[in-house]
C-alpha positions in Angstrom: 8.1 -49.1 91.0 10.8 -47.7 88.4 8.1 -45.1 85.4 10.0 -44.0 82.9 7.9 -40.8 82.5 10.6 -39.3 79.9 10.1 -41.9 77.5 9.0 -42.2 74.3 6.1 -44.6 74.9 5.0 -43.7 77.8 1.3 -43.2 77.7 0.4 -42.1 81.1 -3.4 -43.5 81.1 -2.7 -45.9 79.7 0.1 -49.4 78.9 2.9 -48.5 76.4 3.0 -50.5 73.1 6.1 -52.3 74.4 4.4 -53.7 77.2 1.1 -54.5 75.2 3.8 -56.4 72.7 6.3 -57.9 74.8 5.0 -57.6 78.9 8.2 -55.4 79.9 7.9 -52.9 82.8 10.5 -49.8 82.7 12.7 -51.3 85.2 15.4 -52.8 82.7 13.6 -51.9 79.6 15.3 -52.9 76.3 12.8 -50.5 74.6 13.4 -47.3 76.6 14.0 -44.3 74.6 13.9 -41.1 76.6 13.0 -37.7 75.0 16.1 -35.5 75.3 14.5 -32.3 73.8 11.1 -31.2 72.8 10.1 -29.4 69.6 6.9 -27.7 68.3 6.3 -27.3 64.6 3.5 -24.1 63.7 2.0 -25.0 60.3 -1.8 -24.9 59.6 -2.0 -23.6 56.4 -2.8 -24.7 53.5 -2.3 -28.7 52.7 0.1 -28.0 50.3 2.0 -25.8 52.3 1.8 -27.6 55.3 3.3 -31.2 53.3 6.2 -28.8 51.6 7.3 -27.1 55.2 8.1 -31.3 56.0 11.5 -30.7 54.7 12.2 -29.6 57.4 11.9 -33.0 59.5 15.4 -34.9 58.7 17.4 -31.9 59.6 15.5 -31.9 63.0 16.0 -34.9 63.5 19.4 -34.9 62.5 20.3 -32.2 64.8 18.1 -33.0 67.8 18.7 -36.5 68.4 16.3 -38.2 70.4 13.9 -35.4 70.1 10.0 -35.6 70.4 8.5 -33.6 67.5 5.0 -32.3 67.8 3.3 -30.2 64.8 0.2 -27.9 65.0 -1.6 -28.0 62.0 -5.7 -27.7 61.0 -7.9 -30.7 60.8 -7.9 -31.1 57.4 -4.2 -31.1 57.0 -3.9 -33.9 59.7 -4.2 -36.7 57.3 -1.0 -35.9 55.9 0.9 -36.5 58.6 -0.6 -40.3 59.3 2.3 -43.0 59.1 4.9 -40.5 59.3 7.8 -41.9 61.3 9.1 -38.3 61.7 6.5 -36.3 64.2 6.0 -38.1 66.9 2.2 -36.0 67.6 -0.1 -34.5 65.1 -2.3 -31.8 67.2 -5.2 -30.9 65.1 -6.1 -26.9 65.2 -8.4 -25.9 67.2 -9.1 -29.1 68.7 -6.8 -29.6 71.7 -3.8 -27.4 70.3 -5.1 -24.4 73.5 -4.9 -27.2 76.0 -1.8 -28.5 74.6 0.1 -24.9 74.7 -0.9 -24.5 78.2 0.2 -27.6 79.6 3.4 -28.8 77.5 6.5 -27.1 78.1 9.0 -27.2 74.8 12.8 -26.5 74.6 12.3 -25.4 71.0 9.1 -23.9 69.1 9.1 -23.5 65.2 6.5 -21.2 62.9 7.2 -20.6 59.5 4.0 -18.8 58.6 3.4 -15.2 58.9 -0.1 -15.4 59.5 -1.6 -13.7 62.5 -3.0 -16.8 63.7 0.0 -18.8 63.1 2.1 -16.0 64.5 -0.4 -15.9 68.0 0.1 -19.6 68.8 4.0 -19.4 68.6 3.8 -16.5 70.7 1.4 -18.4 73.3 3.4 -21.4 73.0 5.8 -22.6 76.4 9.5 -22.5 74.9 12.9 -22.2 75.7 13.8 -21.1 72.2 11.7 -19.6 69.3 12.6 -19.6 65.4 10.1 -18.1 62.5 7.5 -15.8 63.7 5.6 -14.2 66.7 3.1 -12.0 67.2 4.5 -9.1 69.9 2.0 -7.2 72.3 1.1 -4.2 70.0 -0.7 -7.2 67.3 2.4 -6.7 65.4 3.8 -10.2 63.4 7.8 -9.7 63.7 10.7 -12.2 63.0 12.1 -14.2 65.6 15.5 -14.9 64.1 17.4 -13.2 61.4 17.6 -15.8 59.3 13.5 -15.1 59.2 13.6 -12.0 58.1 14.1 -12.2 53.9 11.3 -13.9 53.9 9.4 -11.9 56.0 10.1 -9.1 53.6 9.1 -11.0 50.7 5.5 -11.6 52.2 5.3 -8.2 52.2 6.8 -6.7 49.3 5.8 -8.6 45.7 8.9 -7.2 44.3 11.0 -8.7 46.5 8.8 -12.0 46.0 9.5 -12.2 42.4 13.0 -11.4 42.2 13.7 -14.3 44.9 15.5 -17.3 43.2 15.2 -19.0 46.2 13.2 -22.7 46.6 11.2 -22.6 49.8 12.6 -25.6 50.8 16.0 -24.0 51.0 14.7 -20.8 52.5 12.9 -22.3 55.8 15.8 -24.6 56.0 17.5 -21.6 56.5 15.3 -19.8 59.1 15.9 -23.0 61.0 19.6 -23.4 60.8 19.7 -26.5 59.0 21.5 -25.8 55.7 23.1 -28.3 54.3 20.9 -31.2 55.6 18.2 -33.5 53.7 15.4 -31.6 52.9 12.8 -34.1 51.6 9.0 -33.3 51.5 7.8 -36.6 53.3 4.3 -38.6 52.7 3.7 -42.1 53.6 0.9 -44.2 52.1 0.3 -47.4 53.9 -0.4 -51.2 51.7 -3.9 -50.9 52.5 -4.1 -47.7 50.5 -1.8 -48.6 47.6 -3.6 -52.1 47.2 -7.4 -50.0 47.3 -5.3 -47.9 44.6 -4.3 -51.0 42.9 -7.7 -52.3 42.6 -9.3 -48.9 41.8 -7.0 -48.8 38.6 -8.1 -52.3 37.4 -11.7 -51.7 38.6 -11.8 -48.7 35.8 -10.6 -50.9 33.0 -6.5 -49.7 32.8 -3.6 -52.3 32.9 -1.4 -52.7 35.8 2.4 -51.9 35.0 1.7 -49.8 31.8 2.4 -46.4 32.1 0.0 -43.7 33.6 0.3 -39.9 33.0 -2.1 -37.9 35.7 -3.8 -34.7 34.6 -4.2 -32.5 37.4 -6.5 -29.8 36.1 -7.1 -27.1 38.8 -5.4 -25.2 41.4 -8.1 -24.0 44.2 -10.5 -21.1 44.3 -8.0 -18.5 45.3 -5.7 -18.7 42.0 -8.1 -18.7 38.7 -4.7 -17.8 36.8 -2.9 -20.7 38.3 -4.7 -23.1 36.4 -3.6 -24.3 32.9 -6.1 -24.1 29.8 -8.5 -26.6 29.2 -7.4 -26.2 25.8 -4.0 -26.8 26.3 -5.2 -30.1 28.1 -7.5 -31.0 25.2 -4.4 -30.5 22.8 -1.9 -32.1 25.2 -4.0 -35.2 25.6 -4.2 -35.8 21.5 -0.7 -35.2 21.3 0.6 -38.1 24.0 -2.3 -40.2 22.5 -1.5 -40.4 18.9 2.2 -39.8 18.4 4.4 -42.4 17.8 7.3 -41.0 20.3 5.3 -41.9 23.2 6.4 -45.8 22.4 4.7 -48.6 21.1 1.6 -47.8 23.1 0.1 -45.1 24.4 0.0 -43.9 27.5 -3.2 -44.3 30.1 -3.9 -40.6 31.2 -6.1 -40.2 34.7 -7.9 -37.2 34.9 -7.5 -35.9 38.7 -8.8 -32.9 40.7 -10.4 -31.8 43.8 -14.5 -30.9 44.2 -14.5 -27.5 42.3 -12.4 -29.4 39.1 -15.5 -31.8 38.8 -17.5 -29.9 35.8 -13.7 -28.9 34.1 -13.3 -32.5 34.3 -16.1 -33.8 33.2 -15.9 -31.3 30.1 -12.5 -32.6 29.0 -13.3 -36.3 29.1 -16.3 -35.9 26.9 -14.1 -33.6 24.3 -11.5 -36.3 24.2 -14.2 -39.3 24.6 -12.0 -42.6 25.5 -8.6 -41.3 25.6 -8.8 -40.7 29.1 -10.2 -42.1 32.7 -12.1 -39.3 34.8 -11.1 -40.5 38.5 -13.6 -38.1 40.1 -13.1 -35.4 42.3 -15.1 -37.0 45.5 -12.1 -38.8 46.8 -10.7 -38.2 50.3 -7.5 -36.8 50.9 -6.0 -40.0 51.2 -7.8 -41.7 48.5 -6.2 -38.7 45.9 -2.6 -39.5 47.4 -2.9 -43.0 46.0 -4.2 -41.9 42.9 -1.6 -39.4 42.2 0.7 -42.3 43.6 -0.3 -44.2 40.9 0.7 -42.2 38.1 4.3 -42.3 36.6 4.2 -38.8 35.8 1.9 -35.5 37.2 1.1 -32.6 35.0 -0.4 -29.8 37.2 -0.6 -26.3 37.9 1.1 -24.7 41.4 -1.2 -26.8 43.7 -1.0 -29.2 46.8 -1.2 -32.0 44.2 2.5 -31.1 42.8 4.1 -31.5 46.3 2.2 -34.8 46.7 3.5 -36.0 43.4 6.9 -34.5 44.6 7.2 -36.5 48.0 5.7 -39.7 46.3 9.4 -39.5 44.0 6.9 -39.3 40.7 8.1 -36.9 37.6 6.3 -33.8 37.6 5.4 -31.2 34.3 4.8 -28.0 36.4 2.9 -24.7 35.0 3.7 -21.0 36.6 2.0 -17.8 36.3 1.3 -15.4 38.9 3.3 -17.6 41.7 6.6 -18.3 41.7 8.1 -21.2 39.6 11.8 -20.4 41.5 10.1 -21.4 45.0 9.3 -24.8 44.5 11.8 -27.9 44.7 11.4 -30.6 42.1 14.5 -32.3 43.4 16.0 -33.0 39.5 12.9 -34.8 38.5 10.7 -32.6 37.1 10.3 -29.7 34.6 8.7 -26.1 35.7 6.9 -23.9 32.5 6.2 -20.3 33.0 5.5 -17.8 30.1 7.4 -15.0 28.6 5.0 -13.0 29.8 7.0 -10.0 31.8 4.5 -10.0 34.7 5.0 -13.6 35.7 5.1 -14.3 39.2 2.8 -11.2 40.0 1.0 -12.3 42.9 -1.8 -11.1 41.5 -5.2 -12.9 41.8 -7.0 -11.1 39.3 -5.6 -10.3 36.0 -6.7 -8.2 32.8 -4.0 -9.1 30.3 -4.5 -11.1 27.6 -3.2 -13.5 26.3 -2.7 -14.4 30.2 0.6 -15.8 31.3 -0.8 -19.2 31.6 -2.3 -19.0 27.5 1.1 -18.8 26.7 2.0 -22.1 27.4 2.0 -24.3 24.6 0.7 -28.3 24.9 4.0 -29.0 22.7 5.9 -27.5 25.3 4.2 -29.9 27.9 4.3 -32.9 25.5 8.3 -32.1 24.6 9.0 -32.3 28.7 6.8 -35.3 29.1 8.7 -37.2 26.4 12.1 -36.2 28.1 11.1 -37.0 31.4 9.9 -40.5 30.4 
């Protein structure tokens, strides 16, 4: 009996999905589709970073065609990659990533992170070809390529960092030779998620079809400084509520944020009372994705919820202080604030000037972008 062992639904312990569907066996198969070369993708850190680093998926595909795509990243990152038609296999670190990287041999391995850990499995990993970053021997983290090495120097230098005028999607489409192709960020939510979202929105009391602005408050535990002023939300939330160049009606405004936003949230909804909807900062990581997708326009700090907004197509208000506003890709629709203050883009996470960089953003500022944008 003819097994099609090189093909792309070939399960091994089990029927393929064509079969299950349609009762075929390989000999003659219309639905053969044989893997021609093998790539690994190295990116377990963080969400945000991990969702961004998909730009690099249409120019891989683009240039390997008929390749299998498998990506490394850490449990918690793996729902991002659910319904993507671009990777083929999501392998969850730890989990089975050792056994994988022992077993599977790949014509082409990919890490973009500098990270020792990152670095180590690249290093580990069977491949014919190796772009990014490996760990050599000595416990030394070296570039592969030489397209990797500006930005390798910009991890370690913070000068260097803050003169680049680089976005990232245009650097690592660089390190992997793929200048010049489509470099969309890529998230897919599925019906059943936009229809929970659907009902969600009509379950708190808003009106489907008129426009929603999301607030997304915080920006994780490592960057205090990369979060915006609750005052400057308190002030930017009277503004779109009570000026007559929003339009005939205001807009509905969704407070959003992760676990550690919950008290910040809570605090602004009961200074602005029922100008806004607190969604909660419980939600799953799916569950936010259809929030956010919900919105018509983010305003956020440097956080994984601007590269969600980003690959769901929404318009996005962006704040920068001590990371850099030239390193991320809005794709024309969106508008990035940082201060005037000359130590923007410091890298620092602590910081003992005052006013900081992100007090110096003005909600009229915000407001002016949000009418433009709209």
């Amino acid at each position: 009996m003819i097994v099609h062992f090189d093909c792309r639904h070939f399960r091994g312990d089990r029927p393929c999905a064509p079969h299950k569907t349609e009762g075929v066996h390989c000999d003659g198969c219309p639905f053969y589709d044989p893997i021609r070369f093998r790539i690994l993708v190295v990116k377990l850190d963080a969400v945000g970073d991990v969702l961004r680093t998909t730009c690099i998926l249409p120019g891989l595909r683009a240039t390997h065609p008929g390749a299998r795509i498998d990506w490394i990243t850490r449990e918690d990152a793996v729902p991002l990659f659910h319904g993507n038609p671009l990777v083929d296999r999501t392998i969850p670190f730890p989990g089975s990533a050792w056994s994988d990287l022992m077993a599977i041999e790949y014509d082409l391995v990919i890490n973009l992170d500098t990270s020792p850990e990152s670095a180590r499995i690249g290093a580990l990993a069977r491949a014919g070809k190796r772009i990014g970053y490996g760990f050599d021997p000595l416990g030394h983290i070296y570039p592969w390529n030489k397209e990797a090495v500006a930005w390798f120097e910009m991890g370690l230098f913070d000068d260097l960092k803050m003169r680049n005028r680089k976005t990232y999607q245009q650097i690592v489409s660089e390190i992997c030779g793929l200048e010049g192709q489509d470099c969309s960020i890529h998230l897919y939510l599925s019906e059943t998620e936009k229809k929970w979202a659907r009902a969600w929105l009509v379950q708190k009391g808003l009106v489907p079809g008129k426009r929603v602005i999301g607030l997304n408050t915080g920006a994780g535990k490592r960057w205090e400084h990369k979060k915006w002023t609750e005052e400057g939300f308190v002030e930017l939330i009277r503004l779109l509520r009570s000026s007559p160049e929003t339009g005939a009606s205001p807009p509905q405004i969704l407070l959003l944020g992760g676990p550690e936003e919950g008290d910040r949230n809570r605090r602004l909804a009961n200074r602005v009372g029922e100008y806004v909807v607190d969604a909660g900062t419980g939600h799953g990581l799916r569950e936010f994705f259809s929030l956010v997708d919900l919105c018509d326009l983010l305003v956020t700090g440097d956080t994984m919820a601007l590269h969600v907004a980003v690959a769901l197509g929404k318009k996005v208000v962006a704040f920068f202080g001590p990371t850099s506003a030239a390193e991320i890709e809005l794709y024309g629709r969106g508008r990035k604030f940082s201060s005037a203050a000359p130590c923007v883009g410091c890298y620092r996470t602590n910081c003992d000037v005052r006013p900081t960089c992100m007090e110096r953003i003005s909600a009229m500022e915000a407001f002016r972008a949000i009418q433009e944008l709209l």
